[in-house]
Every structure is written in C-alpha cells, then in structure tokens.
N, C-alpha and C positions, 0 to 999 in steps of 0.2 A: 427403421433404425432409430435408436435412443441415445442421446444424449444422458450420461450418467452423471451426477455429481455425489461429490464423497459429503457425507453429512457432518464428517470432523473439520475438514478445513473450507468446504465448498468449492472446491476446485473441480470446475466439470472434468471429464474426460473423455475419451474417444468414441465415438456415436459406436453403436453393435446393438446387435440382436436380444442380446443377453447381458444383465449387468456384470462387472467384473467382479473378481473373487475377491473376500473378505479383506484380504491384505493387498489389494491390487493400485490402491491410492499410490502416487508417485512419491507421497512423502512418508510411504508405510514401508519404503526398501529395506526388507530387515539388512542386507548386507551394508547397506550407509550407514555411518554414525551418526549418532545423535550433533555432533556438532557440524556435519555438511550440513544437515538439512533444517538449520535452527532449530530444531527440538519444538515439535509442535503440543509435547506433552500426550496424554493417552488418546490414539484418532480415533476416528469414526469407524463403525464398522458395520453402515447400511447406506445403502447408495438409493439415492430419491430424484426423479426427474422436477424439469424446469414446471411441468404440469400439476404434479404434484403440491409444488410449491405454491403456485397460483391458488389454487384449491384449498388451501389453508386458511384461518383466517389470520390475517393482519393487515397492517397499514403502515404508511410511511411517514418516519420522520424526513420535517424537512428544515435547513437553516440558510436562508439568507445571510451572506458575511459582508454586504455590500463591496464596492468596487469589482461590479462585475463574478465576485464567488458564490458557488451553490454550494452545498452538502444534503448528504441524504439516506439515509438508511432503514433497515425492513426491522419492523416493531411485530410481536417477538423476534429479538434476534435469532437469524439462524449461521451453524458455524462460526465463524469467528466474528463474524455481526459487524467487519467496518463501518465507519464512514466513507461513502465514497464521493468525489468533488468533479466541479463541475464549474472547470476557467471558461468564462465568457470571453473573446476577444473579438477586434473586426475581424480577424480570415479565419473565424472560425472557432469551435469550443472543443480545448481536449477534457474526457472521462477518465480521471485519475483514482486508481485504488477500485475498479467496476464492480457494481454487486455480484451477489453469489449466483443473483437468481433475473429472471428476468418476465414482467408479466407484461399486460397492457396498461396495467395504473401507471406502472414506475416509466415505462418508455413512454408513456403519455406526459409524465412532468418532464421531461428531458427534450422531447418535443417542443413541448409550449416555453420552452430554457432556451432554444434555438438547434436542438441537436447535438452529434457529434463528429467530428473532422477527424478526433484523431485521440486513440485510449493507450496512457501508459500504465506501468503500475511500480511501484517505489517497492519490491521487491516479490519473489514467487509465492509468497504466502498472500500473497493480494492478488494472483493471477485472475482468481473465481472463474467467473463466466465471460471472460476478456471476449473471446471468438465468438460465443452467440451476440451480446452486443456490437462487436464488429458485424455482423449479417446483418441484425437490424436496422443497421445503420450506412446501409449502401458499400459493406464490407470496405472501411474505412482502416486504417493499418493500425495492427496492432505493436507498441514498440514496446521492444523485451530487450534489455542488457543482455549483452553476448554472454560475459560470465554467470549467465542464470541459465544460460539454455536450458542442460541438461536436466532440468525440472519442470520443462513448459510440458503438460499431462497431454494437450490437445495440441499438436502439430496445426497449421494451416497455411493457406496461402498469404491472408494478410498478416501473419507477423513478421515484423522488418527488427532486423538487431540491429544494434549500438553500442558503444561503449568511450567511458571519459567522458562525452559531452554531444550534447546531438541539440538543432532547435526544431522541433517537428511543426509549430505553425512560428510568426515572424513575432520578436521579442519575447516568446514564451520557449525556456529552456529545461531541458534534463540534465542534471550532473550527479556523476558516479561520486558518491564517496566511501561503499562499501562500510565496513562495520558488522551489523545487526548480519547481513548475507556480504556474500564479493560482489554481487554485485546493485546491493543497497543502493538506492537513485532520492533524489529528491528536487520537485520540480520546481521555478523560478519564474515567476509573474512577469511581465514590464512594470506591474507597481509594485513589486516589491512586496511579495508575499511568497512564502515557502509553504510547499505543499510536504512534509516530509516522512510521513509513513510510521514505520519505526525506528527511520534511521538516528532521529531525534525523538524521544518519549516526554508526554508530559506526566506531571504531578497533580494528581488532582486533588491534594490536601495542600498546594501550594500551587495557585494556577499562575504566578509571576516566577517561574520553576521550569527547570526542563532535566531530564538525565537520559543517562548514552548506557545501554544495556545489550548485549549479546544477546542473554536468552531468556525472553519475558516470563514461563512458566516457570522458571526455577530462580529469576529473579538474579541471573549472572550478568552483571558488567562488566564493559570493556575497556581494555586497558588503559592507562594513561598515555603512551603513543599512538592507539588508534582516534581518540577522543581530540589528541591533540590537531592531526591529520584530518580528522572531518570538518573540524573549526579553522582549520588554515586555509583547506578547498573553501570553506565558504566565503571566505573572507573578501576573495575575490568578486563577489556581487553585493548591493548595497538590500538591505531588507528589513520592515521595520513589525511584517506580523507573519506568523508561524501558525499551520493548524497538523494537526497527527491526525494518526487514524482512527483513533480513538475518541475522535472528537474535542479532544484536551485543543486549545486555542490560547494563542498571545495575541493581541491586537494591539500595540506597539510596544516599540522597545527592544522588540525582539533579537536583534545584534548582540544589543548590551548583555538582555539575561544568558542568550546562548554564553557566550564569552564568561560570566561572572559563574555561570553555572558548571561550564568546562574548567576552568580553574581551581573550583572546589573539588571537584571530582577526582582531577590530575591528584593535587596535593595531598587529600585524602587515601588514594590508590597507591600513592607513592610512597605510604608511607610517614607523611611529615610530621601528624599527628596520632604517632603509633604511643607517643608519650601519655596521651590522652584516656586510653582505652584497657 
C-alpha cells in the first residue's frame, strides 16, 4: 500500500493500492465552494509518493530564529512550499505547519533539533504529511481543530481535536481565532512568539507590516469585524515576534504592528477613506 500526496497542495492521503482519481484531493470536492475550502486556486492533478519525492533533487532551507525556534523548508519548493517550525521547549518540541514530504535528510535535522512530542498545524491547507511525521516520530498526536475535521484527507489514530484553545506541551498554546478557515489556529510560545500561518499574512515589500486576508490566490480580505475579532482574541497573550508561513517574520514589536496594522485595515474596509479613492 501507498501513501498518495496531491502535488497541488501536498496533502497526503489515504494509503491504497492505486493512486486516486484526478479530482480525488479533498480540497478538489467539486460540490464544495470555493469559500468552504479557502480557494486553493487551479490544484493539482498528479499524485506522487513520499519516495518519489526523496528521489528528486533538492535540499533544505534552514533558519535558526533563536530562542529556542527552527524553520525550515524543501528547496525547490514543492506544492505550497511552507515554512514549517520547529518550538524547542523542556517537555519537549511541537512541528508546526509539517512538510509536505518526508525523507531521511529532513527527519535527520529534526532529530539532531531534539525531535518531536507533538505536531499542530494553523490551518487544513498546512495539514501535508501531518500522519507520516506523526509515525516517524513514535506516532506522537497529531492536533487538528474540531472545525477543520471534515478536511483531515488522512484519518488516523494519532489525531486528537480541539477547539478555542488547547496547551499540548506546558506554557506552549493553540488558539482558535478562525478567519482565513473556521478553524484558523495560531500557536503561542512562553516567550512570546506567535506562530501564525495565514491567519496573520506578512508583507514582504513592508516586513514591519502584516494583513488579514481570506483568500491568498485572489487576493480577498477580511472583513473589518473579523480582523477586529482576531486582534481582540490575541490580545489576551503578551507577544513581541510573529513568524507566517511564508517565512514573512517580525522580531519585535509585533503587538504594536499587529494592532497599527488592524486598524488601517478596519478603516480602510470600512469605508472611512472612500473620500480618497
């Protein structure tokens, strides 16, 4: 039996004999609309194994963020090409955002990082290869928001739901604040760094920048009550650096711009400066 993954978003899916049919990705449901399933834009439409993958040439980006954070990613990108991180703590290191793919080199850095205890991921389009990493790793739990089930591609025993707020190792949390999906997560350091996916996007023609966007390939943001809403939930924790999945990073300040950045947005979505335009 194989493990398939889809070459549009990298999301493995159910081991079988035979790959699945061309539209068979969980996020190809032609009955779904494009706004359940955040609009992944045109998918893939060849499915390639984890072996496959290996076999390929490339190599791995890697970023030291000190206090304790990794990053790291597969050069040429494949599918959606995250970042994926990598909390050092004493009980242990969660795998947040998990590559698509999984060889010897990469579980060799993650290794020599100290391993992993425990993989979430800030929303289903970051699912990837959740469950092979979970195997590798002494099938360690995989934690999925309730409101995303119905998109986990690959059932298993280690994945544990949650929802609103969960701490899977001690002073390292997950909080819901939906958005980008319903159930949009972004995870919270004890020193105060946010792991945030795309529930926060950065700018990278302004990296002291961040904006709040619905649907990345068409470039739709969200509303000014959502935007407000994610910025209230977070307010509740103190945090001073932010990194996305894209790599985009704040290393401090990060409170302030979130906040300075949510209120242009608000105002601007709202119309204030419709005089302008």
């Amino acid at each position: 039996m194989t493990t398939w993954i889809c070459d549009g978003c990298g999301l493995e899916h159910p081991e079988s004999a035979e790959p699945p049919p061309r539209d068979g990705c969980v996020f190809d449901r032609g009955e779904v609309s494009i706004e359940e399933r955040g609009d992944l834009g045109p998918h893939g439409q060849r499915w390639v194994t984890h072996e496959e993958l290996a076999a390929q040439p490339h190599e791995i980006a890697y970023r030291d963020h000190g206090r304790g954070l990794h990053s790291f990613r597969r050069t040429p990108r494949f599918a959606i090409g995250q970042w994926s991180f990598l909390a050092r703590t004493p009980h242990g290191n969660l795998l947040w955002d998990p590559p698509a793919y999984l060889d010897e080199e990469i579980a060799g850095l993650v290794r020599e990082l100290g391993g992993v205890a425990v993989i979430a991921t800030s929303h289903p389009h970051m699912f990837a290869a959740q469950v092979t990493w979970s195997h590798e790793f002494g099938r360690v739990p995989v934690l999925v928001n309730a409101d995303d089930a119905e998109w986990v591609p690959r059932p298993d025993p280690v994945i544990e739901y949650w929802k609103e707020h969960a701490e899977p190792l001690p002073g390292l949390e997950l909080i819901q604040v939906g958005g980008h999906m319903k159930g949009s997560s972004i995870a919270h350091t004890s020193d105060g760094t946010l792991l945030v996916g795309d529930s926060i996007s950065g700018v990278p023609a302004h990296p002291a920048w961040v904006s709040f966007t619905r649907n990345f390939p068409k470039l739709v943001p969200l509303s000014p009550a959502v935007v407000r809403r994610i910025v209230d939930r977070l307010d509740g924790w103190e945090y001073d650096r932010l990194y996305t999945l894209g790599g985009d990073g704040i290393d401090r300040d990060a409170k302030e711009i979130v906040h300075r950045a949510a209120e242009r947005h608000i105002r601007w979505a709202s119309g204030e400066f419709d005089h302008l335009t």
